[in-house]
N, CA, C and O atoms as a GROMACS GRO file, in nm:
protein
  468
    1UNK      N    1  12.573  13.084   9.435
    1UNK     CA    2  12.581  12.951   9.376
    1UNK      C    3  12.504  12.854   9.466
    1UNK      O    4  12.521  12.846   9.588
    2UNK      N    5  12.418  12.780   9.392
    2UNK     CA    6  12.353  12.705   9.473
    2UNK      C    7  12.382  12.571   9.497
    2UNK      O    8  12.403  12.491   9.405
    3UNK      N    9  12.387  12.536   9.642
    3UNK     CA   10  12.437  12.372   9.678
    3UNK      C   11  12.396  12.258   9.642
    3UNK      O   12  12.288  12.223   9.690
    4UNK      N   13  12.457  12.176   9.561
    4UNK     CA   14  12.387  12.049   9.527
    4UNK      C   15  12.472  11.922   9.645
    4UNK      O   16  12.582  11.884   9.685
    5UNK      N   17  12.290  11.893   9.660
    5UNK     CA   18  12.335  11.762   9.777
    5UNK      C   19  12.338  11.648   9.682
    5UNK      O   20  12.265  11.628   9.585
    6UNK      N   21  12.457  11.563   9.738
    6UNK     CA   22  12.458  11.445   9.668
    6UNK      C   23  12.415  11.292   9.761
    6UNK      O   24  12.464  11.264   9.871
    7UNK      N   25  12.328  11.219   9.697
    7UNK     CA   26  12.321  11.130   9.764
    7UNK      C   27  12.393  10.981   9.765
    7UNK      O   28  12.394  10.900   9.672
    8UNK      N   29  12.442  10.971   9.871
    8UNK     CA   30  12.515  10.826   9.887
    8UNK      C   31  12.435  10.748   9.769
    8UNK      O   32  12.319  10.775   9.736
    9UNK      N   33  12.523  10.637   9.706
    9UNK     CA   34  12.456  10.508   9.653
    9UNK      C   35  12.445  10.382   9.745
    9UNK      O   36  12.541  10.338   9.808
   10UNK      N   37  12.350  10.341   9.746
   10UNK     CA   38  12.269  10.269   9.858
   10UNK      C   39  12.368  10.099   9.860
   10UNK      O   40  12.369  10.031   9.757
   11UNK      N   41  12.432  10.059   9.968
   11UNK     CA   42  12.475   9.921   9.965
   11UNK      C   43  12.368   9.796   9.956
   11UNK      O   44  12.403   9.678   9.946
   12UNK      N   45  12.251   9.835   9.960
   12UNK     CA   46  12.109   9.754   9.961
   12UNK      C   47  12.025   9.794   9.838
   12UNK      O   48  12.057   9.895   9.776
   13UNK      N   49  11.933   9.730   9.804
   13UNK     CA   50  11.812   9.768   9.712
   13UNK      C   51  11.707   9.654   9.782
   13UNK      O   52  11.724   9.541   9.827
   14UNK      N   53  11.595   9.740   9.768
   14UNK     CA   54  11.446   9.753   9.810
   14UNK      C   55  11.339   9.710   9.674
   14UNK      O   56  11.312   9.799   9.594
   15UNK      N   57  11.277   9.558   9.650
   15UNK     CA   58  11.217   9.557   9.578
   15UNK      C   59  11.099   9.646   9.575
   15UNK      O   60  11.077   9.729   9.663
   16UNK      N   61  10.986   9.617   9.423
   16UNK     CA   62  10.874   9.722   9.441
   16UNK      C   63  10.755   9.676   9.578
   16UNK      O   64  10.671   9.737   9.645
   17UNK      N   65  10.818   9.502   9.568
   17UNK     CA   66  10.727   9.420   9.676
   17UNK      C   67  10.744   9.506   9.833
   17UNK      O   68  10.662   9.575   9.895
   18UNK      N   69  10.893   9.466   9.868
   18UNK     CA   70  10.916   9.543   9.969
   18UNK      C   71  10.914   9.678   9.994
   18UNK      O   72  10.957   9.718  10.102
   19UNK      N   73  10.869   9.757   9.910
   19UNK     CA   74  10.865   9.907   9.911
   19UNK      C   75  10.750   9.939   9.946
   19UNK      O   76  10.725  10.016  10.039
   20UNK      N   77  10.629   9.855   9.841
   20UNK     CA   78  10.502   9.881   9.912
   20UNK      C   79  10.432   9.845  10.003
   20UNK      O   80  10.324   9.899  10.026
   21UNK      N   81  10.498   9.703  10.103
   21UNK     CA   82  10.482   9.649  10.208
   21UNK      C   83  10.496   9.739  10.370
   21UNK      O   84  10.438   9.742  10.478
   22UNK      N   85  10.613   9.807  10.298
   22UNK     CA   86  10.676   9.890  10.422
   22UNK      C   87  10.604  10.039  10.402
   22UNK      O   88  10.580  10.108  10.501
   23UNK      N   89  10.577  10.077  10.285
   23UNK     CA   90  10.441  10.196  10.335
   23UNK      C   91  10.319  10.160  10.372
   23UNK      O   92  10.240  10.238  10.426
   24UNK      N   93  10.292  10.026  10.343
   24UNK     CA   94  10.179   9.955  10.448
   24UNK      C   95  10.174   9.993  10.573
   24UNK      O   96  10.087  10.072  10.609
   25UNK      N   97  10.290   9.933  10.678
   25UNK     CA   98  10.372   9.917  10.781
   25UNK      C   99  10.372  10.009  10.838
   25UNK      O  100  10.322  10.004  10.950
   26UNK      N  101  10.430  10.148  10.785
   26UNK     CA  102  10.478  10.293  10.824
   26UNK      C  103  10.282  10.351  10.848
   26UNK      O  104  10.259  10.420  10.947
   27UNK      N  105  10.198  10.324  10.780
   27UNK     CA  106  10.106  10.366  10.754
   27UNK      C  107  10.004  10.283  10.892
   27UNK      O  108   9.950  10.364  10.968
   28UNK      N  109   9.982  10.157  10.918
   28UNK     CA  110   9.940  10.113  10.926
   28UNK      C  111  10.007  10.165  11.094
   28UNK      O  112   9.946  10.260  11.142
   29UNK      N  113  10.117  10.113  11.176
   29UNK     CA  114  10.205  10.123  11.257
   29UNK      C  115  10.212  10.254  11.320
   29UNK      O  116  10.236  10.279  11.439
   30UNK      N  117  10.181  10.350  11.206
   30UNK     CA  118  10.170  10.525  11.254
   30UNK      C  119  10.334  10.596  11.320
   30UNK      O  120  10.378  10.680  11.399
   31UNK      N  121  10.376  10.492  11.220
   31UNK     CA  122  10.547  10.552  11.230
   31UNK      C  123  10.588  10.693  11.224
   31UNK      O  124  10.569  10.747  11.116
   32UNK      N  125  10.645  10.768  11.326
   32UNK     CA  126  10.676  10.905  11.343
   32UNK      C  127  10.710  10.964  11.251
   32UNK      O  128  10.760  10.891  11.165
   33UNK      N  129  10.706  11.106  11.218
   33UNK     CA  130  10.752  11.154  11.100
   33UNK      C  131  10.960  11.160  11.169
   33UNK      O  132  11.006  11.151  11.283
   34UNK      N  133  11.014  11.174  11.061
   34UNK     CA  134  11.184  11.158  11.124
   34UNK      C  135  11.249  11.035  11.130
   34UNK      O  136  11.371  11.025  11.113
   35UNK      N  137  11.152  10.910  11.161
   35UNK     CA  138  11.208  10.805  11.156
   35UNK      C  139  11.213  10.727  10.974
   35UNK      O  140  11.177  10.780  10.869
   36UNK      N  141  11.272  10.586  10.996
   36UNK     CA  142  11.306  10.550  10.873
   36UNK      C  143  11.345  10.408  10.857
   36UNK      O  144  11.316  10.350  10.962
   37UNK      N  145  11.377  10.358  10.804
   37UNK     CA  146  11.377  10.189  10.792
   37UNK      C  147  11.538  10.160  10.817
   37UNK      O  148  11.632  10.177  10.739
   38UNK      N  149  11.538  10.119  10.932
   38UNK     CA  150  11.707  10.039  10.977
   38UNK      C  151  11.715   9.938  10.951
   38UNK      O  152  11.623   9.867  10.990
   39UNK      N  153  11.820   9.879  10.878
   39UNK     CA  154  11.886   9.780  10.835
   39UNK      C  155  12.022   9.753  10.885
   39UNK      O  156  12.107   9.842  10.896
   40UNK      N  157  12.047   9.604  10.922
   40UNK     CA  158  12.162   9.598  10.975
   40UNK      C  159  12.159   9.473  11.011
   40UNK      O  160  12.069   9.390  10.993
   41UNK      N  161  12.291   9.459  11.077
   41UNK     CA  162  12.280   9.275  11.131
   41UNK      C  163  12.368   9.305  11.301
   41UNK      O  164  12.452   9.387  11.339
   42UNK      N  165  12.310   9.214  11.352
   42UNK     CA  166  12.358   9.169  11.479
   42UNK      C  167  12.427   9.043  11.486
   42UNK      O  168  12.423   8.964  11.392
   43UNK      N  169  12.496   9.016  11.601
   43UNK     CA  170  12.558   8.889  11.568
   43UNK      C  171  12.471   8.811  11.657
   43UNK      O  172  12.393   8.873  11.729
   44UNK      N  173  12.474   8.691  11.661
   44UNK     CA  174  12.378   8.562  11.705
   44UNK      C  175  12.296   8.489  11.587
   44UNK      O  176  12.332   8.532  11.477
   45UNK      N  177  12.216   8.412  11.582
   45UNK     CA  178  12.184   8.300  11.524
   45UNK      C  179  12.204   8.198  11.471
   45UNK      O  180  12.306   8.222  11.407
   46UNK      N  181  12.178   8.105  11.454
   46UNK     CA  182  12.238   7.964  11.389
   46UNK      C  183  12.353   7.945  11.284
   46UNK      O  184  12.399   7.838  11.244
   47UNK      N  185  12.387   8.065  11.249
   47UNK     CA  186  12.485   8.120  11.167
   47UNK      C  187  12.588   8.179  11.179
   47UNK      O  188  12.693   8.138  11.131
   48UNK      N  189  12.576   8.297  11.253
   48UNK     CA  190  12.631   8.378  11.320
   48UNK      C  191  12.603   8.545  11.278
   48UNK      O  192  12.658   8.643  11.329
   49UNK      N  193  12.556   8.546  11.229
   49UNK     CA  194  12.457   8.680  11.206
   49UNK      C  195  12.304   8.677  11.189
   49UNK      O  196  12.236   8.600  11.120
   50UNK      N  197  12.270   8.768  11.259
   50UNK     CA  198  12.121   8.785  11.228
   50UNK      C  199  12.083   8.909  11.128
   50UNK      O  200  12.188   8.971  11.114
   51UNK      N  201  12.002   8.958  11.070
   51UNK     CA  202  11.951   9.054  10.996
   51UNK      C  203  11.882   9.166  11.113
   51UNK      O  204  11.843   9.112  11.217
   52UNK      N  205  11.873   9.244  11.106
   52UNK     CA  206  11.784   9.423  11.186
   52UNK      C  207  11.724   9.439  11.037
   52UNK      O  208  11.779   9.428  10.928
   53UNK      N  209  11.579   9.473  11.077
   53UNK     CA  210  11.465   9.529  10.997
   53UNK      C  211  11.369   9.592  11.086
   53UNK      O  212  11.283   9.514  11.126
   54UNK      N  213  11.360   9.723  11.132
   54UNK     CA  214  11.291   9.802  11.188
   54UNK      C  215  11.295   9.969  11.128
   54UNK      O  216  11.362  10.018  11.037
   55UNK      N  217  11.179  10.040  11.238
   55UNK     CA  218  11.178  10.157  11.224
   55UNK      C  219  11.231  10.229  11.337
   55UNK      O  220  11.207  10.187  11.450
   56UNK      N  221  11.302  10.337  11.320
   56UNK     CA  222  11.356  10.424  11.437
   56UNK      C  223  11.441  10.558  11.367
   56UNK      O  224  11.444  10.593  11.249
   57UNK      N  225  11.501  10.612  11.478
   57UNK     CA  226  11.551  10.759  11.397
   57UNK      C  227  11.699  10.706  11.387
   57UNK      O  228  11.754  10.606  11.433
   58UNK      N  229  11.746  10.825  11.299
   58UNK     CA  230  11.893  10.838  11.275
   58UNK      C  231  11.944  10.801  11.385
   58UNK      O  232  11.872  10.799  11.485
   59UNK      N  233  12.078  10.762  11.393
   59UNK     CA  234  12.169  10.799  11.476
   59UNK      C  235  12.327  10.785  11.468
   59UNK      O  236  12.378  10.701  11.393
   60UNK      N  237  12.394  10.863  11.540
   60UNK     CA  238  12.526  10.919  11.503
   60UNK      C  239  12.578  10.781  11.484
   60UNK      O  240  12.546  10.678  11.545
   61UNK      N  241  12.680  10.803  11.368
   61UNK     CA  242  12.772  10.724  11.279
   61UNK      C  243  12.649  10.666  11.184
   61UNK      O  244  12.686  10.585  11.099
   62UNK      N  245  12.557  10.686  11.186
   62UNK     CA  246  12.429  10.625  11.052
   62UNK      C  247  12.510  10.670  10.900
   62UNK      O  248  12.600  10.753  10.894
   63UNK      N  249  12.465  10.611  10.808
   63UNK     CA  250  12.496  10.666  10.706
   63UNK      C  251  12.346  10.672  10.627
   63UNK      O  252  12.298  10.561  10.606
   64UNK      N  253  12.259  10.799  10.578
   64UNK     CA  254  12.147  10.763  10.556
   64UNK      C  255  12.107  10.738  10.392
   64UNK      O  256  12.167  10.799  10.302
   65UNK      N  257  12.025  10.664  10.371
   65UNK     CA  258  12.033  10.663  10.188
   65UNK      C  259  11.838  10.679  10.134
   65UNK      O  260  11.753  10.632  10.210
   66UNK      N  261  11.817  10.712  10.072
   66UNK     CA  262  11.701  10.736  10.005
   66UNK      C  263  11.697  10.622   9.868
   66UNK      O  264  11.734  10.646   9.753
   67UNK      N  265  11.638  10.493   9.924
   67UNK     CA  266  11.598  10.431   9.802
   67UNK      C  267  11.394  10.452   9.790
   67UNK      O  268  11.298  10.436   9.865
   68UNK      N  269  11.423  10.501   9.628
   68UNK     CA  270  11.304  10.488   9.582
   68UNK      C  271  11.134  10.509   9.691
   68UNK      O  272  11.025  10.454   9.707
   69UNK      N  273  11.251  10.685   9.764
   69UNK     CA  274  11.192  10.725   9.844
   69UNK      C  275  11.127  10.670   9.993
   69UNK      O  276  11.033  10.719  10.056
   70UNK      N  277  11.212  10.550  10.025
   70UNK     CA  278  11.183  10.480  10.174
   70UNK      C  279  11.363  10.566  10.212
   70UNK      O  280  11.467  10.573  10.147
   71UNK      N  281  11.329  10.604  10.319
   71UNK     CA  282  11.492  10.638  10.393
   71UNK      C  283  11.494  10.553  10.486
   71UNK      O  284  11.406  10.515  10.564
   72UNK      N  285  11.668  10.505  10.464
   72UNK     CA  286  11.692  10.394  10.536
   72UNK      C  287  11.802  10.403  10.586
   72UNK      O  288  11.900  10.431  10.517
   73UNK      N  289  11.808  10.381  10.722
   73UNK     CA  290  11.924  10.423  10.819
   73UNK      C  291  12.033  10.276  10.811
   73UNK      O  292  11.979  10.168  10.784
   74UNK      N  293  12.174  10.279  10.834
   74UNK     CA  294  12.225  10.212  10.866
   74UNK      C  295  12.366  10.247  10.878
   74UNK      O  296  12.433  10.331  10.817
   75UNK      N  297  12.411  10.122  11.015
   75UNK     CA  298  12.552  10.217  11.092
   75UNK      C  299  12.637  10.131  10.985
   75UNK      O  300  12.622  10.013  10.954
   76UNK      N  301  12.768  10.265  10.918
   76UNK     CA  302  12.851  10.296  10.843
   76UNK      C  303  12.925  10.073  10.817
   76UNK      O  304  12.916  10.009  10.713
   77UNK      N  305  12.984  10.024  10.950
   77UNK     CA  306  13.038   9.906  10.925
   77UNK      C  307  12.971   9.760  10.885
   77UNK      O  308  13.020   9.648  10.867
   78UNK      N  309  12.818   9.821  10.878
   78UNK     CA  310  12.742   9.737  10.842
   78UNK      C  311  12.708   9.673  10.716
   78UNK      O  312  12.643   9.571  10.694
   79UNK      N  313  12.799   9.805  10.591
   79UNK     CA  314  12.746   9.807  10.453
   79UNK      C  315  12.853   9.690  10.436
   79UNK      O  316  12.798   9.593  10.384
   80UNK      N  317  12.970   9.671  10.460
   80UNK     CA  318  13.013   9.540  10.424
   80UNK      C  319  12.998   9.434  10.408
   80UNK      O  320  13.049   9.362  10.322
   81UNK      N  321  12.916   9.405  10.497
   81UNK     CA  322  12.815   9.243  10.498
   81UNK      C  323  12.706   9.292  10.454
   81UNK      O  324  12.624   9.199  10.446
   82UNK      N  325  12.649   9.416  10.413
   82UNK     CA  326  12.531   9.393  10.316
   82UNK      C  327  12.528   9.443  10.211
   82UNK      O  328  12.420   9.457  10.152
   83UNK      N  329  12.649   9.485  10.155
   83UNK     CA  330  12.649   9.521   9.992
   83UNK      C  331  12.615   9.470   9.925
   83UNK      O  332  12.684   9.376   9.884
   84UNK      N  333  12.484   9.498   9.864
   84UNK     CA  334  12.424   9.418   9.718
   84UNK      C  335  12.344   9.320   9.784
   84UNK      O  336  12.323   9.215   9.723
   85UNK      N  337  12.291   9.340   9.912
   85UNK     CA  338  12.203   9.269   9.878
   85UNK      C  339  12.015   9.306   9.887
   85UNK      O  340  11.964   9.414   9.915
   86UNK      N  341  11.967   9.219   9.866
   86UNK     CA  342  11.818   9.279   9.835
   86UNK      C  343  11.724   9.211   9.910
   86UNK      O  344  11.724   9.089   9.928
   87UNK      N  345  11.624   9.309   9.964
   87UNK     CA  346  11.526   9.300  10.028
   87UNK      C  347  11.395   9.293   9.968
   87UNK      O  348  11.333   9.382   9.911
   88UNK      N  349  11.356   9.147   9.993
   88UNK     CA  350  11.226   9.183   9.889
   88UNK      C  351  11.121   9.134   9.995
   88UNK      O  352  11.159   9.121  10.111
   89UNK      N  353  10.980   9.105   9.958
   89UNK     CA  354  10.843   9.096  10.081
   89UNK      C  355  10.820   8.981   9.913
   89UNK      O  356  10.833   8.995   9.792
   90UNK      N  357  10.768   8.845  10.037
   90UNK     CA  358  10.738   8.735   9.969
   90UNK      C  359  10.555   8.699  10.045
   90UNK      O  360  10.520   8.713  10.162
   91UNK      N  361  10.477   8.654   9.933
   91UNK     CA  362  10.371   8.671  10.000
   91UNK      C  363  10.305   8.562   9.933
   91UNK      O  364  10.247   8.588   9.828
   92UNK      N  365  10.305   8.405   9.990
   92UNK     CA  366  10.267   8.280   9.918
   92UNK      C  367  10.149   8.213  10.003
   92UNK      O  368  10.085   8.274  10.089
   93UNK      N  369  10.132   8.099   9.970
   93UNK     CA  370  10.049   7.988  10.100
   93UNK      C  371  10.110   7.965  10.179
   93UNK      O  372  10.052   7.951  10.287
   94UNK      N  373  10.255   7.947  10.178
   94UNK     CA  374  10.361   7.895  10.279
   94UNK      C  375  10.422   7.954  10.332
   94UNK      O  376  10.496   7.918  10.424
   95UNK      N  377  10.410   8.041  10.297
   95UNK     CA  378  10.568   8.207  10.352
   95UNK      C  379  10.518   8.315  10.337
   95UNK      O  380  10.431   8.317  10.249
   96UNK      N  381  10.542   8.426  10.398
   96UNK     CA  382  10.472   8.538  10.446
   96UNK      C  383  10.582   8.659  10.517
   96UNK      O  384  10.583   8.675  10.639
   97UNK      N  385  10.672   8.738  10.425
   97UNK     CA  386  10.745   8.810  10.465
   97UNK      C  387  10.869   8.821  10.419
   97UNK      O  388  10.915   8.747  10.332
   98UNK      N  389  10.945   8.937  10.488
   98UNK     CA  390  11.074   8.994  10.396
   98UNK      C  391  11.194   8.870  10.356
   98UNK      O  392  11.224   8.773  10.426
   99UNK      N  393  11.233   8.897  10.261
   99UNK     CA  394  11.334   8.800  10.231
   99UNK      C  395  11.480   8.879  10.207
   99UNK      O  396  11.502   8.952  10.110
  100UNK      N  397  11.569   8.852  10.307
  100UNK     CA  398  11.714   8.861  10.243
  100UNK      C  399  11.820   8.813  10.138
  100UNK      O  400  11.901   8.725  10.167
  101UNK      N  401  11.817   8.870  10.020
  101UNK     CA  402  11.869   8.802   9.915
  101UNK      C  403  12.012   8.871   9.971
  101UNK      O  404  12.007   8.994   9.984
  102UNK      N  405  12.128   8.811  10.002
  102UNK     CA  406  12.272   8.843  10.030
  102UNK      C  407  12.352   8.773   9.935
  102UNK      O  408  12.343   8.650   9.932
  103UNK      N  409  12.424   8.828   9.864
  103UNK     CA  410  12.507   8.786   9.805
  103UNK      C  411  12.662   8.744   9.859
  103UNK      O  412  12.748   8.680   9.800
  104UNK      N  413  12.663   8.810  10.002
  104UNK     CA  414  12.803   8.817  10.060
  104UNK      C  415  12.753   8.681  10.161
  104UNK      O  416  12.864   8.655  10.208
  105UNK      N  417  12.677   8.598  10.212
  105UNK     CA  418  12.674   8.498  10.254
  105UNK      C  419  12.721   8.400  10.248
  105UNK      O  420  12.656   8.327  10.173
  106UNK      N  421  12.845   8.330  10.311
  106UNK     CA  422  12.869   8.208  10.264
  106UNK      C  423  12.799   8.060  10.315
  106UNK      O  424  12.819   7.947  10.271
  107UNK      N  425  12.683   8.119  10.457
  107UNK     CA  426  12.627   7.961  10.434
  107UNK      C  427  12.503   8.043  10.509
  107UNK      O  428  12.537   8.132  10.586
  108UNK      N  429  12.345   8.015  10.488
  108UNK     CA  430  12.268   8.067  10.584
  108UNK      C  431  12.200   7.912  10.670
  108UNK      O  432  12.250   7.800  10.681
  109UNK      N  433  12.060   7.971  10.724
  109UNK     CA  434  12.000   7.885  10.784
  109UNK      C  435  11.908   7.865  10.736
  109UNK      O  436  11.887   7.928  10.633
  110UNK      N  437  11.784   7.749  10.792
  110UNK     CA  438  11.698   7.750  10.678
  110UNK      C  439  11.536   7.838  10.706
  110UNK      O  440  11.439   7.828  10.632
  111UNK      N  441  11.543   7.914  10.822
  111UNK     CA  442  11.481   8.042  10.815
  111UNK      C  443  11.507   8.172  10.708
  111UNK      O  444  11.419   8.229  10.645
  112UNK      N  445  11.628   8.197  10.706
  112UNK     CA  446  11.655   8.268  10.608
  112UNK      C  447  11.702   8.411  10.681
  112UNK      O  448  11.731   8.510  10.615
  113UNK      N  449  11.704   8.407  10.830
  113UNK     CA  450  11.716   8.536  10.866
  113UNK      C  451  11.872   8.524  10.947
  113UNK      O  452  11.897   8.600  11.041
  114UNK      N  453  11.934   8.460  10.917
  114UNK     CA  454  12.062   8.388  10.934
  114UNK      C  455  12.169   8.353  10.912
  114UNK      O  456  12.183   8.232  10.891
  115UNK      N  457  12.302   8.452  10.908
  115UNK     CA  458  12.342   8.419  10.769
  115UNK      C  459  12.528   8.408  10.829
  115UNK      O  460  12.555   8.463  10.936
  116UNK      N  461  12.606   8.359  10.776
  116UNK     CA  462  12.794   8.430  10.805
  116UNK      C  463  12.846   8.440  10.684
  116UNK      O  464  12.822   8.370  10.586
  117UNK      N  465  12.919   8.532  10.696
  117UNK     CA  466  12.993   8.612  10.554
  117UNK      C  467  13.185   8.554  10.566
  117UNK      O  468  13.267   8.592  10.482
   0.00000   0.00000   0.00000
């Protein structure tokens, strides 16, 4: 009998903007094979959370998810403050880069990378 892997459903979504920005990135950057897009927040900023957007490998307690073929690492207590929300790449005259759409935010800053739940 053969094993079917199941994959987690992702606490984030990845627009098509930000999807093809970040195989830019991975491409461009010469990102290792193994590594993968971390998401997460730290605490500090004008808010009291900041956002994590980088590349690096797994690591223990990660929970890993495959959206629309970008794998994206992030540690397990993190999905609470980012359930549902969306990452998109904004690209205007005035602004130039990823945007955190959070729905669990109750006030941000006016960078946008800033947020308390």
């Amino acid at each position: 009998m053969e094993e079917v892997k199941q994959t987690q459903q992702s606490p984030i979504s990845l627009t098509e903007g930000a999807i093809k920005q970040l195989d830019a990135l991975m491409k461009e950057k010469h990102v290792p094979e193994g590594h993968g897009l971390r998401v997460g927040i730290k605490g500090g900023g004008c808010s009291g959370f900041t956002y994590v957007l980088g590349f690096d490998e797994k690591k223990e307690g990660d929970d890993e998810y495959d959206i629309n073929g970008v794998t994206v690492y992030m540690e397990k207590a993190h999905g609470l403050y980012l359930l549902g929300m969306e990452i998109d790449w904004l690209e205007g005259l005035n602004n130039r880069g990823f945007v955190f759409n959070n729905p669990n935010a109750t006030d941000t800053c006016g960078c946008g990378t800033s947020f308390s739940a």
